[in-house]
N, C-alpha and C positions, 0 to 999 in steps of 0.2 A: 452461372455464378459458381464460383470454386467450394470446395466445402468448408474452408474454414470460414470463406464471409458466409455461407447458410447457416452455421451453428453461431457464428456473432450474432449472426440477425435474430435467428432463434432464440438465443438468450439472451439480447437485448430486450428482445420486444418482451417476456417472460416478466423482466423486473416492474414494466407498468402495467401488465395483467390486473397485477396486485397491490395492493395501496405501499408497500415493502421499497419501494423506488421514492414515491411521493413521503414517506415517513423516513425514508434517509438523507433527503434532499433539503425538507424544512429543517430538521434536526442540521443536521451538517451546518445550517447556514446559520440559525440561529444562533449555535456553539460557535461557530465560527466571530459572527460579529461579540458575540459577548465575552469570551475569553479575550479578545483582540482591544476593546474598548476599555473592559473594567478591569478585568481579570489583569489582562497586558499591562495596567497605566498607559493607554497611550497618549492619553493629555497629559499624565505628571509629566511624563518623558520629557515634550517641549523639542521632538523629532519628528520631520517629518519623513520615518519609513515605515514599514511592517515588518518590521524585524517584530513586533512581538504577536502578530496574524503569522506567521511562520512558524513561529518557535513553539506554537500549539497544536502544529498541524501531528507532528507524530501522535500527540494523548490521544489527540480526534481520531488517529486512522486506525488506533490501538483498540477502540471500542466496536469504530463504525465498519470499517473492510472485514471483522471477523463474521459480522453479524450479513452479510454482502455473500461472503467467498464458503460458510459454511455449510450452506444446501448445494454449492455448484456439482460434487458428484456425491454426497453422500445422500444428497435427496432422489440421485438418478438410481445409487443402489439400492435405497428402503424402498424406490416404490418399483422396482423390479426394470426398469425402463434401460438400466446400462448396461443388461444383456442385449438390449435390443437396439440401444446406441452402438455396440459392439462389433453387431452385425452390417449395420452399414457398410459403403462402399467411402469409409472414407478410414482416414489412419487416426494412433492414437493423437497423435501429434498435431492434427489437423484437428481433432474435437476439443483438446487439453486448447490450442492456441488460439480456437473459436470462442471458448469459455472466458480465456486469459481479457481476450482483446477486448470484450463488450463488458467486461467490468471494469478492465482500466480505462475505456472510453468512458463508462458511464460515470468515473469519478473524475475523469473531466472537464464531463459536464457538469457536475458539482462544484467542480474550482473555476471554472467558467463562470460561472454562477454568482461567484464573491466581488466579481467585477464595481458593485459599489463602494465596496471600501476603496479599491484601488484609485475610484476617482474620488473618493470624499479623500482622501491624503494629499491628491493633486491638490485639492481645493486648499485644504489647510496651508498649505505650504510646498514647495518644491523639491521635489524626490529625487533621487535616483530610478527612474523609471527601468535602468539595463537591470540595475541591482532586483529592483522587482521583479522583473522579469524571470532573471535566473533562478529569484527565489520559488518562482510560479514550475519551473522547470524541474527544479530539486523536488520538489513538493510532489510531483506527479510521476519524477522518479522512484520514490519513494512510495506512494501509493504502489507504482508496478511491483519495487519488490514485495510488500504488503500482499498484494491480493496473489501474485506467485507460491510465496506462503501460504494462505489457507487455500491456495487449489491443490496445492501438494497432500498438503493435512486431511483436506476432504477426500481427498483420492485414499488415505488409510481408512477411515472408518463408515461404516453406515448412519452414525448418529452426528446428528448437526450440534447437538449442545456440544459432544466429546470435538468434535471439528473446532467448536468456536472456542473454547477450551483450550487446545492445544496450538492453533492460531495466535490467541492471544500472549499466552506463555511463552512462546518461541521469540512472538514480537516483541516483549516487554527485555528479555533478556537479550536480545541484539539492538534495541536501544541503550540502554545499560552498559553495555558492554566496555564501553568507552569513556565513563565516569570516573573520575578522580576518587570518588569514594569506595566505588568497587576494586578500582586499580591501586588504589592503596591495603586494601583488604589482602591483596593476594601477596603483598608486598614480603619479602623473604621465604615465603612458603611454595614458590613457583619461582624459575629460570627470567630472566630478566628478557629474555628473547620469548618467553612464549605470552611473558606479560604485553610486551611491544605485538606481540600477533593477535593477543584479544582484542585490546584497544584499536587493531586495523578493522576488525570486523564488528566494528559499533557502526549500526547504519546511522545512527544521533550524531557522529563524528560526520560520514560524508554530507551528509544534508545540510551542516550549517555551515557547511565551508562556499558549499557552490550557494544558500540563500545569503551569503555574504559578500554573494558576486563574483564568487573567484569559481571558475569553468575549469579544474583541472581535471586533466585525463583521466589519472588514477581514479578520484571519485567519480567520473563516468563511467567510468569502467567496473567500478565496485559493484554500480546499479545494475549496470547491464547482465555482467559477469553471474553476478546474485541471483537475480532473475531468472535467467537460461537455468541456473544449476537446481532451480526448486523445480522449475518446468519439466526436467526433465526426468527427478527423481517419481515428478508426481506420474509422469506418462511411465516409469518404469514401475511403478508403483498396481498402476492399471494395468499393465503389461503381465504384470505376476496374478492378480484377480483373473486376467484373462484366459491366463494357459491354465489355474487352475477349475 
């Protein structure tokens, strides 16, 4: 087995050790339908999609991926263990993308998981099943950047509150980022060109282009692109822990 599937496996199987897996799974599912149902209107609507089980997916991944992603190395530095992950025969990059992988696998399995709504909507009424789809796509994209984030964040400190913390903070302001209310705030006070480049990097902007069915590049690219660049800060992050 290569080492980055040993340390997926390894911290996969970690999450059901612990009741931490099974407490993120009920929760997750239950916010899920309930924001979707009540919260969403989705009988006022009188639609049959999940345009509003989407639209809630970032609040949910705002709470839930920090609480997920901020033990993955600050819990390996407080309990002394990521000197010793260190020394292994494998690289940072291959432990950083072990970690990465089995947490965005495991949310998922999460979104895996919401599969009754998708057919109680069949049931009500006839969907756009591709639209769903992508929306399923975007949604997971966005977990990746998500959890890319706080493995970055965990790779700074030894403390999981200060991780989930800063996790949170980061993600709450690159959702935002792309609001009319914030972009009008900054309205004369900032360059018209650098107000067009915050607004690029609202991950609230790519997500609801592609759950709206539109597959463009640029916002696949946004995620991927996103992703790699926390990944890497967080392995260069460990890389400076390392040498010191």
């Amino acid at each position: 087995m290569s080492p980055v599937g040993a340390v997926m496996r390894r911290e996969l199987g970690s999450y059901f050790v612990t009741p931490v897996a099974y407490v993120f799974l009920v929760i997750f599912l239950v916010l899920a339908g309930i924001l979707t149902f009540y919260v969403g209107d989705f009988y006022e609507r009188g639609q049959a999609d999940l345009q509003p089980f989407f639209v809630m997916h970032p609040w949910l991944y705002l709470i839930l991926v920090p609480a997920i992603t901020m033990r993955m190395w600050a819990e390996e530095a407080k309990g002394g263990t990521l000197e010793l992950l260190l020394t292994l025969p494998l690289t940072l990059w291959q432990a950083m993308l072990g970690k990465f992988l089995a947490a965005w696998l495991f949310i998922g399995l999460a979104l895996g998981l919401t599969f009754p709504i998708w057919i109680t909507v069949n049931y009500l009424g006839a969907p756009d099943n591709g639209v769903i789809l992508a929306g399923y796509l975007g949604s997971w994209l966005m977990a990746g950047n998500f959890i890319a984030i706080g493995a970055c964040l965990s790779a700074l400190t030894r403390s999981q509150v200060v991780a989930f913390i800063l996790t949170a903070l980061v993600c709450v302001l690159l959702i935002l980022a792309g609001q009319p209310q914030v972009l009008d705030f900054f309205q004369g006070a900032l360059p018209r060109r650098l107000i067009n480049a915050v607004a690029h990097l609202s991950m609230l902007r790519h997500f609801e282009a592609i759950s709206r069915g539109v597959l463009d590049l640029r916002d696949l690219l946004y995620f991927v692109l996103s992703t790699l660049g926390w990944l890497i800060a967080g392995v260069l992050l460990l890389d400076l822990k390392r040498t010191r």
